[in-house]
C-alpha positions in Angstrom: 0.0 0.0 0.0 1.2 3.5 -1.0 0.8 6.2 1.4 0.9 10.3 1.3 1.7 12.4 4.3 0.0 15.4 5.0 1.5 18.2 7.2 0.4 21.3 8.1 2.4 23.9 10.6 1.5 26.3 13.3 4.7 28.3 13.8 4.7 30.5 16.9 7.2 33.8 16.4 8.1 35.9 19.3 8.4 39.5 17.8 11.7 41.5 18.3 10.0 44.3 20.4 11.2 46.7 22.8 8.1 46.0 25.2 5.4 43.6 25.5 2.5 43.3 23.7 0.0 44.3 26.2 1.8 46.2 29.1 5.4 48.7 29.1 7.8 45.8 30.3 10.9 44.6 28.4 10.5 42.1 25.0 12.1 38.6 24.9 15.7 39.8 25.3 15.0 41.5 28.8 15.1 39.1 31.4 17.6 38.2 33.6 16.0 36.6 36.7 13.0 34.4 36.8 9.9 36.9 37.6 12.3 40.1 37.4 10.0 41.3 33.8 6.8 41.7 35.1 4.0 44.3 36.4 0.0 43.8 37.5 -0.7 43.4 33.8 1.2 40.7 32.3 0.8 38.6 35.7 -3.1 38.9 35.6 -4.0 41.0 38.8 -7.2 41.9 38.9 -8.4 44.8 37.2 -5.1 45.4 35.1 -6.1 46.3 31.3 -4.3 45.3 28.7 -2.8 48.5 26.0 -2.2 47.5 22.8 1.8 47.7 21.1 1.6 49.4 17.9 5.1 47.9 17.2 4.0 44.8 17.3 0.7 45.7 14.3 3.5 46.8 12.4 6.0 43.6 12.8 2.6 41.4 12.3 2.0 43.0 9.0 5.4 43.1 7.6 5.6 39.2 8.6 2.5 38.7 6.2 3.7 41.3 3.4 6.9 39.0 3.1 4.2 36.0 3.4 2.4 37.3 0.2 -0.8 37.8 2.5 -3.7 40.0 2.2 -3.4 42.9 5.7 -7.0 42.5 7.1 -7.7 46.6 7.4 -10.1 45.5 10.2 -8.4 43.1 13.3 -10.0 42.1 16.8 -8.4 40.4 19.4 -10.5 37.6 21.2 -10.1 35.6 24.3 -9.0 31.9 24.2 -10.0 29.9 27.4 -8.1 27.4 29.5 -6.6 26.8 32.6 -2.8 26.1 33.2 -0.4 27.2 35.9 1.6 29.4 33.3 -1.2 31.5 32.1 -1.9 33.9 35.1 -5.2 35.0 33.9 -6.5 31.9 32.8 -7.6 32.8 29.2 -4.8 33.9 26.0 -5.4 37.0 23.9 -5.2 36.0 20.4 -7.2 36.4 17.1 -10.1 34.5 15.7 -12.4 36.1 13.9 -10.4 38.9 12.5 -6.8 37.7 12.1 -4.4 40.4 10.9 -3.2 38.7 7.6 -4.7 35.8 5.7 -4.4 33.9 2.4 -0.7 34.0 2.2 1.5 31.5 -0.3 5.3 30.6 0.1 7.3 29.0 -2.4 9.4 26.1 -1.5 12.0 24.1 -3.6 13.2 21.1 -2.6 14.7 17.6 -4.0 11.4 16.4 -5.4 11.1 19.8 -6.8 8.8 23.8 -6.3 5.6 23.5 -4.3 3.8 26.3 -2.9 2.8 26.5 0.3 -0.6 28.3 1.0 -0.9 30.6 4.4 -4.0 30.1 5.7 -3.5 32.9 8.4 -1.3 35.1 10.7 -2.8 36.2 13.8 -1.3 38.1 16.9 -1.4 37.1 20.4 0.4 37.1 23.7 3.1 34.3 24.9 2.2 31.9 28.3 4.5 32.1 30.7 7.5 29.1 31.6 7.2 26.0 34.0 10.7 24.8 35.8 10.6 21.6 37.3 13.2 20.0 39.7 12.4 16.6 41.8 10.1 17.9 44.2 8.5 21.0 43.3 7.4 23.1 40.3 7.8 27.2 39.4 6.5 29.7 37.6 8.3 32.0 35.7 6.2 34.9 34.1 8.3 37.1 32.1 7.5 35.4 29.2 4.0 36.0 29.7 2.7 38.8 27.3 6.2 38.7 25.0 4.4 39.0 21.2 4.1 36.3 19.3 2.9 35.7 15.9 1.4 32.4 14.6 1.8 31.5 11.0 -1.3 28.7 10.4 -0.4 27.1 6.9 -2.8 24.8 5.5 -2.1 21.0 5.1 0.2 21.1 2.0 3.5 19.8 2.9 4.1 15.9 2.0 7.1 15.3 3.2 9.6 16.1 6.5 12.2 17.7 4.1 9.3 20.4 2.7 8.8 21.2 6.3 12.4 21.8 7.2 12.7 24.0 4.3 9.7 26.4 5.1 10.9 26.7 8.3 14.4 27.5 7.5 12.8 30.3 5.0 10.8 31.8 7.4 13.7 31.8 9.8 16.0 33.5 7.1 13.5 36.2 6.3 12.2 37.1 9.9 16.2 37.6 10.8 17.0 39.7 8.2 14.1 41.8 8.8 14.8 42.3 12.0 11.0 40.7 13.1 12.8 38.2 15.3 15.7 36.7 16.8 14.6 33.5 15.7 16.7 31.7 18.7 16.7 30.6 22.0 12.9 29.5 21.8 11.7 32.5 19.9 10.1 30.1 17.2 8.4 27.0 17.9 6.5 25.0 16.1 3.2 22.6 16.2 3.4 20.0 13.4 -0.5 18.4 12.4 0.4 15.5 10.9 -1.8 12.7 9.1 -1.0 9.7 6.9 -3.7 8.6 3.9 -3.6 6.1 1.1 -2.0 7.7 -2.4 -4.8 9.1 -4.3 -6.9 9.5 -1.2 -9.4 12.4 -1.0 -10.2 12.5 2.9 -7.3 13.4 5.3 -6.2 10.8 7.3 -6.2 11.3 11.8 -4.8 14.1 12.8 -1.8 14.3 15.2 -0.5 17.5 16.8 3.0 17.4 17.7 3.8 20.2 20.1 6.0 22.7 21.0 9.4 22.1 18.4 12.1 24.8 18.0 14.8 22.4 16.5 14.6 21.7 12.5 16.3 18.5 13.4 14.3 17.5 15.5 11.1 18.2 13.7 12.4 16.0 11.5 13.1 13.2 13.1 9.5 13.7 15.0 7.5 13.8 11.3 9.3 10.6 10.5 8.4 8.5 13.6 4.7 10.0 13.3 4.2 9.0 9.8 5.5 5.6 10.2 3.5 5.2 13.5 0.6 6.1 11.1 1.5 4.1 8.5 2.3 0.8 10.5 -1.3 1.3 12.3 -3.6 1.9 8.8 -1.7 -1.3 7.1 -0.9 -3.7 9.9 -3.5 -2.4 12.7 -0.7 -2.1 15.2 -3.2 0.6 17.7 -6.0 2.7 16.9 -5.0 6.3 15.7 -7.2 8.8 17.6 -6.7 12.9 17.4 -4.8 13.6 19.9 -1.5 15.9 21.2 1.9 14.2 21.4 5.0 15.2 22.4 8.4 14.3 21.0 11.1 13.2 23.2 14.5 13.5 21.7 16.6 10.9 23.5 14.3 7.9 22.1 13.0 9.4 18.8 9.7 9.0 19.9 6.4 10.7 20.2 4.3 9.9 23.0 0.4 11.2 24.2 -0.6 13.8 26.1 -3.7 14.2 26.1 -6.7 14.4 23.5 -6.7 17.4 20.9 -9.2 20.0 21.6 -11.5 21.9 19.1 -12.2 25.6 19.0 -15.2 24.6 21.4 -13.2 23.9 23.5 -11.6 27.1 24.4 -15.1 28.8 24.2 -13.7 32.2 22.5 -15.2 35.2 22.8 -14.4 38.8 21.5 -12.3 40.2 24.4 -14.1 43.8 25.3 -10.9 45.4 27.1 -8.6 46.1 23.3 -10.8 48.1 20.6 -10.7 46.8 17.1 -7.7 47.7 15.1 -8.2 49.7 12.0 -5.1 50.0 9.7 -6.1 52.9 7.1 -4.2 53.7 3.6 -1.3 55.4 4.9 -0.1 53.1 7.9 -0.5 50.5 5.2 1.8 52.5 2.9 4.4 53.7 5.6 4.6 49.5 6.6 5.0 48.5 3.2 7.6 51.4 2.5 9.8 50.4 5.3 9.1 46.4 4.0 12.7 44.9 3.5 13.7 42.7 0.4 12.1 39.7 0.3 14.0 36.7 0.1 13.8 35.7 -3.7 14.3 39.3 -5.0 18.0 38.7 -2.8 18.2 35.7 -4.6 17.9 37.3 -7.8 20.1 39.8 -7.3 23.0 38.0 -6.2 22.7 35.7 -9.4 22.7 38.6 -11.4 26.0 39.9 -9.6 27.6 35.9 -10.9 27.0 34.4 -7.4 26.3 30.7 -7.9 23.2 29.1 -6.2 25.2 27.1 -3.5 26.6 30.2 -2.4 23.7 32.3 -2.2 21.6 29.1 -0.4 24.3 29.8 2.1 24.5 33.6 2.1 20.3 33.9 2.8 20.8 31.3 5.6 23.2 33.8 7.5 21.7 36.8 7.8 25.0 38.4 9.0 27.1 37.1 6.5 24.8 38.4 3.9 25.0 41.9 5.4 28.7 41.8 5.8 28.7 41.1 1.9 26.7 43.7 1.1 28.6 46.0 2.9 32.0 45.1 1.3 30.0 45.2 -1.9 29.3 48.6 -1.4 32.6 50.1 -0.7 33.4 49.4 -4.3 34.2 45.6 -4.4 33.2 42.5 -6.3 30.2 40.8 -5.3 31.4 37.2 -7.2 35.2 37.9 -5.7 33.7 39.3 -2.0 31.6 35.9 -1.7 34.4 34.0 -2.9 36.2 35.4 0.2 34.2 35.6 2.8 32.5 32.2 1.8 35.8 30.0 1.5 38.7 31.5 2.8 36.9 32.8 6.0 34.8 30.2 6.2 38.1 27.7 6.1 40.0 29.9 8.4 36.8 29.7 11.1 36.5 26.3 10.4 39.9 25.2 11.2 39.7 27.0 14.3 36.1 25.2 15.5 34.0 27.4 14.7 31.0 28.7 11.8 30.4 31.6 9.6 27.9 32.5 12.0 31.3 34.0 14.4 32.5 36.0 11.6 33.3 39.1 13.3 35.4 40.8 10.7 34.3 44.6 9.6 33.7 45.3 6.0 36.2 48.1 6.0 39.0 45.7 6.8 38.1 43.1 4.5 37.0 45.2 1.3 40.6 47.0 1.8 42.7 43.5 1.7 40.5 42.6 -1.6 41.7 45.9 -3.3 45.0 45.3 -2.4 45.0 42.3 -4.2 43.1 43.0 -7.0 45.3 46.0 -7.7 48.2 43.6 -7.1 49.8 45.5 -4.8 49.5 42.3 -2.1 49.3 38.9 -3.6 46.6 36.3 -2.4 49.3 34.4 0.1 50.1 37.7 1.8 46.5 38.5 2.1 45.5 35.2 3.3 47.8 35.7 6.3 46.4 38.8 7.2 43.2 37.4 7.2 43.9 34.5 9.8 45.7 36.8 11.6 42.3 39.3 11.7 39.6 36.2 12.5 42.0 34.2 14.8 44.0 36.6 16.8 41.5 40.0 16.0 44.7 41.5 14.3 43.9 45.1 12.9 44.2 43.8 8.9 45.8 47.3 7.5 48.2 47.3 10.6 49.5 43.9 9.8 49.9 44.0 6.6 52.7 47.5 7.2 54.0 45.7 9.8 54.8 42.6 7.6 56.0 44.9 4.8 53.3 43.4 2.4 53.4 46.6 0.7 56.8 47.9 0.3 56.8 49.2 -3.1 59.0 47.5 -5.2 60.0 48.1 -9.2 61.3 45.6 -12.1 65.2 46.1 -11.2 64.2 45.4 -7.7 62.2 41.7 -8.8 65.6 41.5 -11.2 68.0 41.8 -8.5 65.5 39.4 -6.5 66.0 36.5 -9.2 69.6 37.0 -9.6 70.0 36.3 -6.2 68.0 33.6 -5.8 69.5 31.3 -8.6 72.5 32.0 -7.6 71.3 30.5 -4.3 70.1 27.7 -5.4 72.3 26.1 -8.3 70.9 22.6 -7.7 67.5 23.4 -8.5 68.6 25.4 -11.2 70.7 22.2 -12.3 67.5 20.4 -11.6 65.3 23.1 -14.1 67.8 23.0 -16.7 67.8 19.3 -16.9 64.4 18.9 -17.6 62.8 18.6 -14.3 60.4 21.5 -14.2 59.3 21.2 -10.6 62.6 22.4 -9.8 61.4 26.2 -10.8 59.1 26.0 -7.8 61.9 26.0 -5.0 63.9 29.4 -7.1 60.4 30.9 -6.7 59.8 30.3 -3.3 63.0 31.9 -2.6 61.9 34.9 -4.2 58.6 35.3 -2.5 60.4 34.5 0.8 62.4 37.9 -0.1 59.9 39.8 -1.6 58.1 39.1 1.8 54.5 38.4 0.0 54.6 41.9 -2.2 54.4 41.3 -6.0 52.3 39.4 -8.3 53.0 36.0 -8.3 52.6 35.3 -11.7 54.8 38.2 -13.3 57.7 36.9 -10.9 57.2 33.2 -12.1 57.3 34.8 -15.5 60.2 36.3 -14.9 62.2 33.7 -13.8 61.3 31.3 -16.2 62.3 33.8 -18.7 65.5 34.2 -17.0 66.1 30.7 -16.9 65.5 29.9 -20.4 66.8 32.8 -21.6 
């Protein structure tokens, strides 16, 4: 029996804000101490009103601009019932009835080829707080509790873990760059509703939610175990699928229950009276889409126009930083093709030789566009540079200090690079024994003697000329 798996994703995005989205205390980043980011508001004493963060309208919007979504001009906030420790108040503000952004699409490419992804919704709401658990007790920690979120609802069109693992990774590239989140630490998180069918099936399959994932990996080691959970009870009747929650437990690479998945009954919403409706007229609209960065693919685009091969941009849009850094460099005059062929192999060798990722690339673009002119004007050759470099990323050497200290760029003229030669086949009369008889590896120990005393300076391949001239001449 062939089976198809059907996935949708509930992605929960804490917003990069400078407050909350109900009250004035600090965002995500602010915490230090358990329970040292709260106030009556965000820990649900009575009578405390909630005040709505226009930041956070704005971030919302801009998410579902880069999601291809329509901006509902009209957006409520309703009240979502349930009791748990973490949620002071007992209820979450989110959005129902109104969302902020629907009918969104996202493209995705992966082995098996392009599929678009269709957004059913983006809707705003306010974070639950954080359980800690040691052997004997249990605490709360609010200061989560009110941190903006976003939740991106896409409809059930992924069909396979690999689909899933690239949306995510898309949505985590764009929301960095645009500054709408961190995207770490637990600032997205993901529920995956999963279901398994026969090929050619019409009706979905039972649903399983899978809750609360923040690692690609392990998402996709979870969809995995699901769907062959699924599959091994439709064709061999192993247990009885039922809808229910499960949570994934990475040490075993299993999924076990939690309890039976609720419907929109029941968390009996209602319209919450305390926030008025929010109406986003023409020119807030226009001043969010002004200040809208470049989406992902027009980045794409560019950088293939600029001779950047697809590897290299897949890896450039997956570091935000790097991409900026290249940009930069780029615009202080230098080659986009040559500036990614630097910062993406010999940096990324250098770093990796040392433990560490392009991610902890910490050079400026100032010191690294100045060491690419030198060499393209051939005033420093590509050895020289290179040790400037390690010496910049490993020991935090100031690039333009090192490279007049070393005497990379004494000036130097064609008697000079003459007198050079001359004295190093005189040095060397073996290998120029060696040359002479045929052997032409021989040329390369003359030439090393001559960059040795030209201390890097000089263009390697006019001083190889030179001395092979010599030597045959």
């Amino acid at each position: 029996m062939n089976f198809e798996l059907v996935i949708g994703l509930e992605t929960h995005v804490e917003l990069n804000t400078e407050s909350k989205i109900f009250c004035s205390c600090g965002g995500h980043s602010s915490p230090k101490e358990p329970n040292d980011c709260v106030c009556p508001a965000c820990c649900g004493m009575p009578g405390m009103l909630p005040v709505m963060n226009k930041r956070v309208v704005e971030l919302a919007a801009t998410a579902g601009l880069m999601l291809n979504c329509e901006i509902n001009r009209y957006t409520t906030f309703d009240k979502k019932n349930y009791y748990y420790p973490d949620l002071p108040c007992a209820y979450q503000i989110t959005q129902l009835n109104h969302p902020i952004c629907v009918n969104g699409c996202v493209k995705v490419k992966t082995s098996n080829g392009e599929r678009d992804i269709r957004i059913k919704q983006i809707h705003m709401e306010e974070d639950a707080g954080k359980l800690v658990h040691s052997s004997s007790s249990s605490f709360v920690d609010f200061n989560r509790t009110s941190v903006p979120l976003i939740e991106i609802v896409t409809q059930p069109d992924f069909r396979s873990a690999e689909e899933v693992v690239t949306y995510l990774g898309k949505l985590k590239s764009m929301f960095v760059s645009s500054g709408i989140s961190e995207c770490e630490e637990g600032a997205m998180r993901c529920d995956v509703n999963i279901s398994v069918r026969e090929e050619g099936a019409e009706e979905f399959g039972v649903r399983t939610e899978i809750k609360n994932m923040s690692s690609f990996e392990a998402i996709e080691r979870a969809i995995k175990y699901e769907a062959q959970r699924h599959m091994d009870a439709i064709e061999f009747s192993t247990e009885e699928l039922v809808q229910e929650t499960r949570r994934f437990d990475d040490v075993s690479g299993k999924t076990f229950a939690m309890r039976n998945k609720e419907t929109e009954a029941d968390y009996r919403y209602f319209p919450d009276p305390n926030l008025m409706p929010i109406v986003i007229d023409d020119e807030w609209l226009e001043q969010i889409k002004a200040n809208k960065p470049v989406a992902l693919d027009e980045k794409a685009e560019e950088y293939l126009a600029q001779g950047i091969s697809d590897k290299e941009i897949a890896m450039l849009l997956s570091e935000h930083k790097i991409a900026k850094l290249l940009d930069e460099v780029v615009a202080l005059g230098c080659n986009a093709k040559d500036a990614a062929a630097w910062i993406l192999t010999d940096c990324a060798g250098i770093l990796r030789k040392a433990g560490l990722k392009l991610k902890d690339l910490s050079i400026k673009a100032e010191s690294l566009s100045y060491l690419i002119k030198l060499v393209e004007s051939s005033k420093l050759n590509r050895g020289a540079a290179k040790k400037a470099l390690i010496a910049a990323i490993e020991n935090g050497a100031d690039i333009e200090k090192f490279v007049e200290d070393n005497g990379f760029l004494k000036e130097i003229d064609d008697s000079f690079i003459e007198a050079v030669i001359e004295k190093a086949i005189e040095s060397n009369p073996q290998a120029v024994a060696d040359y002479k008889a045929g052997k032409e590896k021989a040329l390369m120990a003359i030439f090393g003697a001559c960059m040795k005393e030209l201390k890097g300076s000089g263009d390697p391949a006019v001083i190889r000329t030179k001395l092979a001239e010599k030597l045959n001449g």
